[in-house]
DSSP file (Angstrom, degrees, kcal/mol; ACC not computed):
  #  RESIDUE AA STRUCTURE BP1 BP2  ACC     N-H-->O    O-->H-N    N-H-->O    O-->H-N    TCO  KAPPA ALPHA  PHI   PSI    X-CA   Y-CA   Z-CA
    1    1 A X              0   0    0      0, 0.0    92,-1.8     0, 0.0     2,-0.3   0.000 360.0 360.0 360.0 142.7    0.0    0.0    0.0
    2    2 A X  B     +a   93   0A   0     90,-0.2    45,-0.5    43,-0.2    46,-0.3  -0.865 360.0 169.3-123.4 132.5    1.1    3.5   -1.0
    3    3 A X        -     0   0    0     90,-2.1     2,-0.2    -2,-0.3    42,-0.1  -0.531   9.7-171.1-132.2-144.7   -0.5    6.4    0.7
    4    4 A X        -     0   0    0     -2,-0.2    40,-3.6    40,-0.1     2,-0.4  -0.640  16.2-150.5 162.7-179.1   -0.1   10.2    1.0
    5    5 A X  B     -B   43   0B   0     90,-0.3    92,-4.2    38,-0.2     2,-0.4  -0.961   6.9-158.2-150.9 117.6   -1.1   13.3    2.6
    6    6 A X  E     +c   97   0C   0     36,-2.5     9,-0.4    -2,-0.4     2,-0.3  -0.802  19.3 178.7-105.4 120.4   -0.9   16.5    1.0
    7    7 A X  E     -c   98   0C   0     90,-1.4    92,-4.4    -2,-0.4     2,-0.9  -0.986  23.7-141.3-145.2 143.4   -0.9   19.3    4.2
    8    8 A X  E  >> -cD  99  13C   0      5,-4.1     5,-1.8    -2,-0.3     4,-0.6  -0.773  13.3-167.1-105.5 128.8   -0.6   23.1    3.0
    9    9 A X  T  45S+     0   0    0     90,-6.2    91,-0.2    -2,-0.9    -1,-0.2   0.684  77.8  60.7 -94.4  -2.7    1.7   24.4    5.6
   10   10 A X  T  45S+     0   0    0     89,-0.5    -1,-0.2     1,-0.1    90,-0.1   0.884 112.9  40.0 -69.5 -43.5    1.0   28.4    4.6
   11   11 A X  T  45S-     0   0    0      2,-0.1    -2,-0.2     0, 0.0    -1,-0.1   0.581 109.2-126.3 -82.0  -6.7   -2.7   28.0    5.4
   12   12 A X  T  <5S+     0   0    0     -4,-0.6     2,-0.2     1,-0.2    -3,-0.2   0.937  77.7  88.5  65.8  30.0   -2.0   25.8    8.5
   13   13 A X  B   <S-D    8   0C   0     -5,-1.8    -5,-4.1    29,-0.0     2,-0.6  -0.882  83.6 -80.2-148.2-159.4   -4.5   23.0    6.9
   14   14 A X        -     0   0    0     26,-0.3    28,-0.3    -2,-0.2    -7,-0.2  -0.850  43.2-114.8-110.3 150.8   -4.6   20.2    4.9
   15   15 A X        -     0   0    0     -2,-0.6     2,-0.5    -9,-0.4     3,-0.4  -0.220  34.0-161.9 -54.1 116.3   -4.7   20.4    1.1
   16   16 A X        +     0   0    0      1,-0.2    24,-0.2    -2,-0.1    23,-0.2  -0.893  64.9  18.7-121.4 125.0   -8.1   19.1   -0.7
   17   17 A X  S    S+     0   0    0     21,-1.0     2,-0.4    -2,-0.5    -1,-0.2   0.609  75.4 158.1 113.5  17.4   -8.8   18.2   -4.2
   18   18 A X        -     0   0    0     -3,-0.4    20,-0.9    21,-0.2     2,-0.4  -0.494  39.6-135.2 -53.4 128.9   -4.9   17.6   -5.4
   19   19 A X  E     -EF  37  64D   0     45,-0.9    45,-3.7    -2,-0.4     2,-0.3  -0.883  29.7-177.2-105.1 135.0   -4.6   15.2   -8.6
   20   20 A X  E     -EF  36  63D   0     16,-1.6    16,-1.9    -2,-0.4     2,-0.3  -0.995  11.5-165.4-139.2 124.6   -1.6   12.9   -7.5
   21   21 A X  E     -EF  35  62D   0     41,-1.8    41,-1.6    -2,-0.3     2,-0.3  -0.665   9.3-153.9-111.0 150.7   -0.5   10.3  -10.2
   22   22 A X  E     -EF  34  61D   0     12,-0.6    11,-1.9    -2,-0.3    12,-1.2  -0.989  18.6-171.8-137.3 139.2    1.9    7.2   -8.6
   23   23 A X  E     -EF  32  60D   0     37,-2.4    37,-1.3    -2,-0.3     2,-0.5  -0.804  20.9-140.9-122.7 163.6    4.4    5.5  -11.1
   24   24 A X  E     -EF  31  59D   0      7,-0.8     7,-1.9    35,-0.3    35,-0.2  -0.964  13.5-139.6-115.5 115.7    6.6    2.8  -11.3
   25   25 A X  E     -E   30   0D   0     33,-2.9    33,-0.5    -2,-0.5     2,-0.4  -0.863  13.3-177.1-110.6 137.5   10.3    2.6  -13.1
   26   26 A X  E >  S-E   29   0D   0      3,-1.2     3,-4.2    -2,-0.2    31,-0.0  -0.926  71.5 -59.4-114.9 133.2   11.2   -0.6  -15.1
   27   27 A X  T 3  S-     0   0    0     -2,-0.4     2,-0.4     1,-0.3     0, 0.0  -0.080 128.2  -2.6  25.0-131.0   14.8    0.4  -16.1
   28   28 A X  T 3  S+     0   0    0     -3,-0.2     2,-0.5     2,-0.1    -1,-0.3   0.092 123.4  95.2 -98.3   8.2   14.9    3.8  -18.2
   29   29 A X  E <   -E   26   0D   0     -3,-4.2    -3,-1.2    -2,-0.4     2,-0.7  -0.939  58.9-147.0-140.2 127.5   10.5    3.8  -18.0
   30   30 A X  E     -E   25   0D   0     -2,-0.5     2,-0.7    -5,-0.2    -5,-0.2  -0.637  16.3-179.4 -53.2  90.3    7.8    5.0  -16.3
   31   31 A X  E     -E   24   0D   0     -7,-1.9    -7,-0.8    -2,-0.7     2,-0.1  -0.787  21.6-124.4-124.2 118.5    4.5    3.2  -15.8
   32   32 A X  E     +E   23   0D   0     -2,-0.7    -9,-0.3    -9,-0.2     3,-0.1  -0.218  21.6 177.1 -59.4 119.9    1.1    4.3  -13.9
   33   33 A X  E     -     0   0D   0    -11,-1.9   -10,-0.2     1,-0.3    -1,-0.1   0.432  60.2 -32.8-119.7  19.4    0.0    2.7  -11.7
   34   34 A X  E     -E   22   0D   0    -12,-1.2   -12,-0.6    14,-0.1     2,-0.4  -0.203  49.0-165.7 155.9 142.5   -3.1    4.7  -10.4
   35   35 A X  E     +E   21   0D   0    -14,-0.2   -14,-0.2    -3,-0.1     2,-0.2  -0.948  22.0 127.9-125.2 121.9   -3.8    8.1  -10.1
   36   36 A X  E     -E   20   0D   0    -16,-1.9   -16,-1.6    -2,-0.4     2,-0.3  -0.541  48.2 -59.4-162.7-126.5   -6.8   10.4   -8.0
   37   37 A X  E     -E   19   0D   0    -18,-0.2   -18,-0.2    -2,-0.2     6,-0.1  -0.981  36.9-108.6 178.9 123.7   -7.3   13.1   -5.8
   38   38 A X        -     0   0    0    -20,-0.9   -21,-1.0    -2,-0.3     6,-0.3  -0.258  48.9-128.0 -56.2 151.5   -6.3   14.3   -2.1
   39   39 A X    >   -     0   0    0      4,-3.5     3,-1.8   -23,-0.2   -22,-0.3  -0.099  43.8 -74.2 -58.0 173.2   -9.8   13.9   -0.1
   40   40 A X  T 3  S+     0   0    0      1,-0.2   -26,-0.3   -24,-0.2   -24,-0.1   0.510 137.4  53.6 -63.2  -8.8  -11.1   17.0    1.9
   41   41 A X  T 3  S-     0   0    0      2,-0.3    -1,-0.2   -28,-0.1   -26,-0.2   0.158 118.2-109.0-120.0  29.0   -8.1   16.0    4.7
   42   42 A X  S <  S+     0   0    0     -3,-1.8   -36,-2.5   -28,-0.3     2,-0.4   0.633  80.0 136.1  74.0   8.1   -5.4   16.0    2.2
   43   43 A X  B     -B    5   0B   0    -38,-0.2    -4,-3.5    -4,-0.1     2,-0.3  -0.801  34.8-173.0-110.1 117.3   -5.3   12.2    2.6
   44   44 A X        +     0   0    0    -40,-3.6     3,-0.2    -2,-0.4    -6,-0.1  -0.981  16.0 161.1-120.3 119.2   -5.1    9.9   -0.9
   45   45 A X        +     0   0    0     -2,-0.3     2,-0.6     1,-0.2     3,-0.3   0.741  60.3  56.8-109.1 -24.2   -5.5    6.1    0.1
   46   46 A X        +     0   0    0      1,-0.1    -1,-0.2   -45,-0.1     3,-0.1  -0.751  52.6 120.8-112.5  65.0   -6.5    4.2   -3.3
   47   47 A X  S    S+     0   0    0     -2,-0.6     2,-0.3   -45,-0.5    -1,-0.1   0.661  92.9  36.5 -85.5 -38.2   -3.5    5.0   -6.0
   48   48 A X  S    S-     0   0    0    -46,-0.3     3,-0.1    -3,-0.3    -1,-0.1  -0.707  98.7 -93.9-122.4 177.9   -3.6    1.3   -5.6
   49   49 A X    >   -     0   0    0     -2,-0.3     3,-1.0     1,-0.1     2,-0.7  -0.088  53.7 -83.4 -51.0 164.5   -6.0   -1.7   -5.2
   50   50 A X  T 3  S-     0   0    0      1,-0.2    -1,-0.1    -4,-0.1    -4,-0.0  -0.599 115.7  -4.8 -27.9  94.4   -7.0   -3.3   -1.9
   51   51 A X  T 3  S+     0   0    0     -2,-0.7     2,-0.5     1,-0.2    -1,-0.2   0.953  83.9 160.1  57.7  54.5   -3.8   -5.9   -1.2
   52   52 A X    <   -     0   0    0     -3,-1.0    -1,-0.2    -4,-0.0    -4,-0.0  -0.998  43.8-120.1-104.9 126.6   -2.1   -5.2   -4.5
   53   53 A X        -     0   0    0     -2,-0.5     2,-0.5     1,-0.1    38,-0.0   0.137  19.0-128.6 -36.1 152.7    1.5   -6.5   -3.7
   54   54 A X        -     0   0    0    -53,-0.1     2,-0.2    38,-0.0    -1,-0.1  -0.982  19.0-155.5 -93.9 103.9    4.7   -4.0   -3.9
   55   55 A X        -     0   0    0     -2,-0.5    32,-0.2    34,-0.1    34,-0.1  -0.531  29.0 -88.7 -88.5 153.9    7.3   -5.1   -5.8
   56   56 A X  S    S+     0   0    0     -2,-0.2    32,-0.2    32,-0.1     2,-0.1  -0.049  79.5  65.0 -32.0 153.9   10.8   -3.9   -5.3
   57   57 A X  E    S- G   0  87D   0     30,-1.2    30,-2.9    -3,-0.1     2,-0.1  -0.427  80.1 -30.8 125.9 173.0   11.9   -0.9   -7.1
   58   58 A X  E     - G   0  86D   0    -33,-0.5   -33,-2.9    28,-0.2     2,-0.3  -0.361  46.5-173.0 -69.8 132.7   11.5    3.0   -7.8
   59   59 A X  E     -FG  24  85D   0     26,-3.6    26,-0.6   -35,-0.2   -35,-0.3  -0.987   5.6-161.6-136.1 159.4    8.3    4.7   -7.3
   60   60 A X  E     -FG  23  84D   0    -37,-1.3   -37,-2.4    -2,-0.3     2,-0.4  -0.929   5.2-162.3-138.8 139.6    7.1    8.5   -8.2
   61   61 A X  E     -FG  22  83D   0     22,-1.5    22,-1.3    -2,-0.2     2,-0.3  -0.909  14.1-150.9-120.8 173.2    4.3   10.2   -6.9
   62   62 A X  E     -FG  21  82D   0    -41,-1.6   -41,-1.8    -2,-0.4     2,-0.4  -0.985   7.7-161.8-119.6  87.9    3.4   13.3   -9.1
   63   63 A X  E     -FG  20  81D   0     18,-2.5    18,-3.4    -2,-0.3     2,-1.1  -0.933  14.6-142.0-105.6 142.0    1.7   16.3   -7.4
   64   64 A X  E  >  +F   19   0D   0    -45,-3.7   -45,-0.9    -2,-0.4     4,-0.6  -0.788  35.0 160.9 -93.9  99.7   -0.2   19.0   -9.4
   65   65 A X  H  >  +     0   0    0     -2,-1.1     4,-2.1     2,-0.2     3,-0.4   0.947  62.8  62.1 -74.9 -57.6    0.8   21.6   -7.4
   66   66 A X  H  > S+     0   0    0     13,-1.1     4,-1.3     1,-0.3     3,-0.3   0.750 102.7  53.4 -15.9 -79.6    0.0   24.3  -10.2
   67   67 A X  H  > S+     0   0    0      1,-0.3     4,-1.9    12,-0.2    -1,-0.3   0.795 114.3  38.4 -67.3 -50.2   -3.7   23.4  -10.0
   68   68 A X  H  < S+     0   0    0     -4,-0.6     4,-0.3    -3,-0.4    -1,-0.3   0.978 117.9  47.7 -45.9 -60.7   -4.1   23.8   -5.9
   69   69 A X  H ><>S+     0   0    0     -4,-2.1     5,-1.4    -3,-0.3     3,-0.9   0.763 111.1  53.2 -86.4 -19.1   -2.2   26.4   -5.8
   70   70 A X  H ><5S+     0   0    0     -4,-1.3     3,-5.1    -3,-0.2    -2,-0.2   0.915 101.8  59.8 -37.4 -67.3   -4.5   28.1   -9.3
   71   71 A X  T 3<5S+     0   0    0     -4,-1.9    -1,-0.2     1,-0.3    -2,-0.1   0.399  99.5  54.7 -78.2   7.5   -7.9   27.8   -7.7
   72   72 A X  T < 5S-     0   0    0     -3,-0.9    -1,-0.3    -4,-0.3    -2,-0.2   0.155 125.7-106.4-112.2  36.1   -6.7   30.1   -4.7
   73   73 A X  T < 5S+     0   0    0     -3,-5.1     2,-0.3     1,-0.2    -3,-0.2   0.382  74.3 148.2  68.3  -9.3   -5.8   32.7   -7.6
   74   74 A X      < -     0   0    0     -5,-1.4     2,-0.5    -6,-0.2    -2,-0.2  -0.618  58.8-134.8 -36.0 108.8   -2.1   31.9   -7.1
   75   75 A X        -     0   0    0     -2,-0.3     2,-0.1    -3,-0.1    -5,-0.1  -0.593  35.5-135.4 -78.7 106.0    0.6   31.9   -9.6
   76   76 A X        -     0   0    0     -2,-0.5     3,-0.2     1,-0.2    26,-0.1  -0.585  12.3-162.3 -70.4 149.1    2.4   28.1   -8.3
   77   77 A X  S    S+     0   0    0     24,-0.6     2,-1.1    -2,-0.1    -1,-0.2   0.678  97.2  37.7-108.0 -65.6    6.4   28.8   -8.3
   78   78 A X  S    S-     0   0    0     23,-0.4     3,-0.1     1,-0.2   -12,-0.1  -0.804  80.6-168.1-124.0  97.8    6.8   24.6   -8.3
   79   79 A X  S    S+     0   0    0     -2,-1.1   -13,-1.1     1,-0.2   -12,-0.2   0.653  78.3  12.6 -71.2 -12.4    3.5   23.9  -11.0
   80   80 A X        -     0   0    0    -16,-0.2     2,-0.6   -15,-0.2    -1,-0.2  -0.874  69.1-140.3-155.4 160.1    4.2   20.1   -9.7
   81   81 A X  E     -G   63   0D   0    -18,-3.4   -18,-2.5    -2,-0.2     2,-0.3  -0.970  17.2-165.3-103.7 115.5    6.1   18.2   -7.0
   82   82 A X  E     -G   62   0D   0     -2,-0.6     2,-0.3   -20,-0.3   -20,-0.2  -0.954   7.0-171.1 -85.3 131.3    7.9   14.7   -8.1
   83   83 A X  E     -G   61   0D   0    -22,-1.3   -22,-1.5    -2,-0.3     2,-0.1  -0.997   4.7-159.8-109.4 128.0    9.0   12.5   -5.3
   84   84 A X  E     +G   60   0D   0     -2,-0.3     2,-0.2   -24,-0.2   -24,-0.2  -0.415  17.0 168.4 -78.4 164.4   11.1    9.5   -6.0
   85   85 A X  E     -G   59   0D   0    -26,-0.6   -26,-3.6    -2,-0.1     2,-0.6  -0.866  28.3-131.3 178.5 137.2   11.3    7.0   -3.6
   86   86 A X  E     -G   58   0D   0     -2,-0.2     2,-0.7   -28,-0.2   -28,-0.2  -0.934  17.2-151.8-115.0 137.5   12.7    3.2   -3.6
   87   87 A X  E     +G   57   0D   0    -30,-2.9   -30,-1.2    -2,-0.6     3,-0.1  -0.794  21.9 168.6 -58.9 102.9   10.5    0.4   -2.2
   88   88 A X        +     0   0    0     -2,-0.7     2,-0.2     1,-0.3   -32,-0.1   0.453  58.4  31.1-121.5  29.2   12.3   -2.2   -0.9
   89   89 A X  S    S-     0   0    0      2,-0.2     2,-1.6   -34,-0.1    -1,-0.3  -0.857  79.4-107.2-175.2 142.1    9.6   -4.4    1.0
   90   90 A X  S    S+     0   0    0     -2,-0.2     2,-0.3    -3,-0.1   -35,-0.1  -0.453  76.8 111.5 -71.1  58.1    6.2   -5.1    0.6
   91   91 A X  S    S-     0   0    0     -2,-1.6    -2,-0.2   -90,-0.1    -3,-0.1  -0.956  74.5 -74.4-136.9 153.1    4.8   -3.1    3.4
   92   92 A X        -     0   0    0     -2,-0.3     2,-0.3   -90,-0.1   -90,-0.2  -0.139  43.9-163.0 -56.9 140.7    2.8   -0.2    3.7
   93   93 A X  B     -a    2   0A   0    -92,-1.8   -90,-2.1     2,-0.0     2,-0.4  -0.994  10.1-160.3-133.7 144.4    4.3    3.5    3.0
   94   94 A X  B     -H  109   0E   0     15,-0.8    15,-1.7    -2,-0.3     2,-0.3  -0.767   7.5-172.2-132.6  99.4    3.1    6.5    3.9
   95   95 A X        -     0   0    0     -2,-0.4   -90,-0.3    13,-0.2    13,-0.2  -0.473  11.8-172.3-121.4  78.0    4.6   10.0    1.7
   96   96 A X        -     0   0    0     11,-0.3     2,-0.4    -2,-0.3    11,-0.4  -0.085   7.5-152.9 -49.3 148.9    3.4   13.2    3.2
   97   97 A X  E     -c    6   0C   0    -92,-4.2   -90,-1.4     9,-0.1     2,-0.3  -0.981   1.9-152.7-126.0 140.7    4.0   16.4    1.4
   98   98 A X  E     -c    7   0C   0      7,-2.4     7,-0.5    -2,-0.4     2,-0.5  -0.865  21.6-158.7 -93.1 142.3    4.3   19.6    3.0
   99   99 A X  E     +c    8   0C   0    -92,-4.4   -90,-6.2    -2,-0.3   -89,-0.5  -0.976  24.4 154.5-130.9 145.5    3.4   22.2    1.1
  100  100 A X  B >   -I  103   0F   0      3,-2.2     3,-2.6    -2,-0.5   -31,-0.0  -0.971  53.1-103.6-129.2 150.1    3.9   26.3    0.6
  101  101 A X  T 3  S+     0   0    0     -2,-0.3   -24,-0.6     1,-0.3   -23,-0.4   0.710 122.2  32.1 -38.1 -19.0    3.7   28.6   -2.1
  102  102 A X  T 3  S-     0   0    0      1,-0.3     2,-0.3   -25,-0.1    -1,-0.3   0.225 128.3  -6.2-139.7  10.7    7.5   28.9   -2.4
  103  103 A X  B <   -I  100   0F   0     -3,-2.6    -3,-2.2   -25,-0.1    -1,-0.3  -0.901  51.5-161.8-172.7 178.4    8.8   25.1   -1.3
  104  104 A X        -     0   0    0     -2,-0.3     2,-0.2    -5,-0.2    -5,-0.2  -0.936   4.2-155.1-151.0-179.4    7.8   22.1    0.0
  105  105 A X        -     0   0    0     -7,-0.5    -7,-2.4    -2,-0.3     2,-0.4  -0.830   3.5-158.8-130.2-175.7    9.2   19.1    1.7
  106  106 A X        -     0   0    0     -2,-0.2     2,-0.2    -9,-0.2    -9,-0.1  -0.906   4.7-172.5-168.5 131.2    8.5   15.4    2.1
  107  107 A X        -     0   0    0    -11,-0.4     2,-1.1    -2,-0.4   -11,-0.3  -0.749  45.9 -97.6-114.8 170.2    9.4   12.4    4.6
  108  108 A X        -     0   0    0     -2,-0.2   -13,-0.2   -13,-0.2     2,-0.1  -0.833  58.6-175.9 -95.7 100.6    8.8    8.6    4.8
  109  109 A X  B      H   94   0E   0    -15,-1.7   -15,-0.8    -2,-1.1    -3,-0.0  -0.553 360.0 360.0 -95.0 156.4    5.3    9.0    7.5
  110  110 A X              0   0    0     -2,-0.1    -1,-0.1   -17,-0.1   -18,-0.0   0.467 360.0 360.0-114.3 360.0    3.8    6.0    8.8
């Protein structure tokens, strides 16, 4: 399981209504493996199925920062976030972003 949590640290809440794509690299290519939208507590729990296995390897999540940061009349600085990230066991992980108009950061959360 893959999660994240989108929390917009300027407003001091959590981010709602992000589109966040998650990928997979086989060698030199990308491949999607589900994409949809933080909930009203910045929390996206279904990029994948119900007990769909993690296999080893590089994963990217994609946030469309641009588009959050649009619909409060903002001009976004970072129009999307890529995090990389290597799986290397089939157990749940957890990728917060913090976010502000002018950076973000991002940890391994549980």
């Amino acid at each position: 399981m893959i999660t994240t949590h989108v929390l917009d640290t300027a407003r001091g809440r959590p981010a709602a209504d992000v589109p966040v794509v998650l990928e997979r690299s086989d060698e030199d290519e990308w491949w999607e493996l589900g994409r949809g939208r933080t909930d009203v507590d910045g929390r996206l729990r279904t990029l994948l199925p119900d007990g769909a296995p993690l296999k080893p390897g590089r994963y990217r999540l994609t946030f469309d920062t641009g588009s959050y940061f649009r619909d409060f009349g903002e001009a976004p600085f970072y129009p999307e976030v890529e995090v990389v990230f290597i799986v290397a066991a089939n157990e749940p992980h957890h990728v917060p972003l913090l976010l502000s108009p002018f950076g973000y950061s991002t940890y391994r959360g549980s």
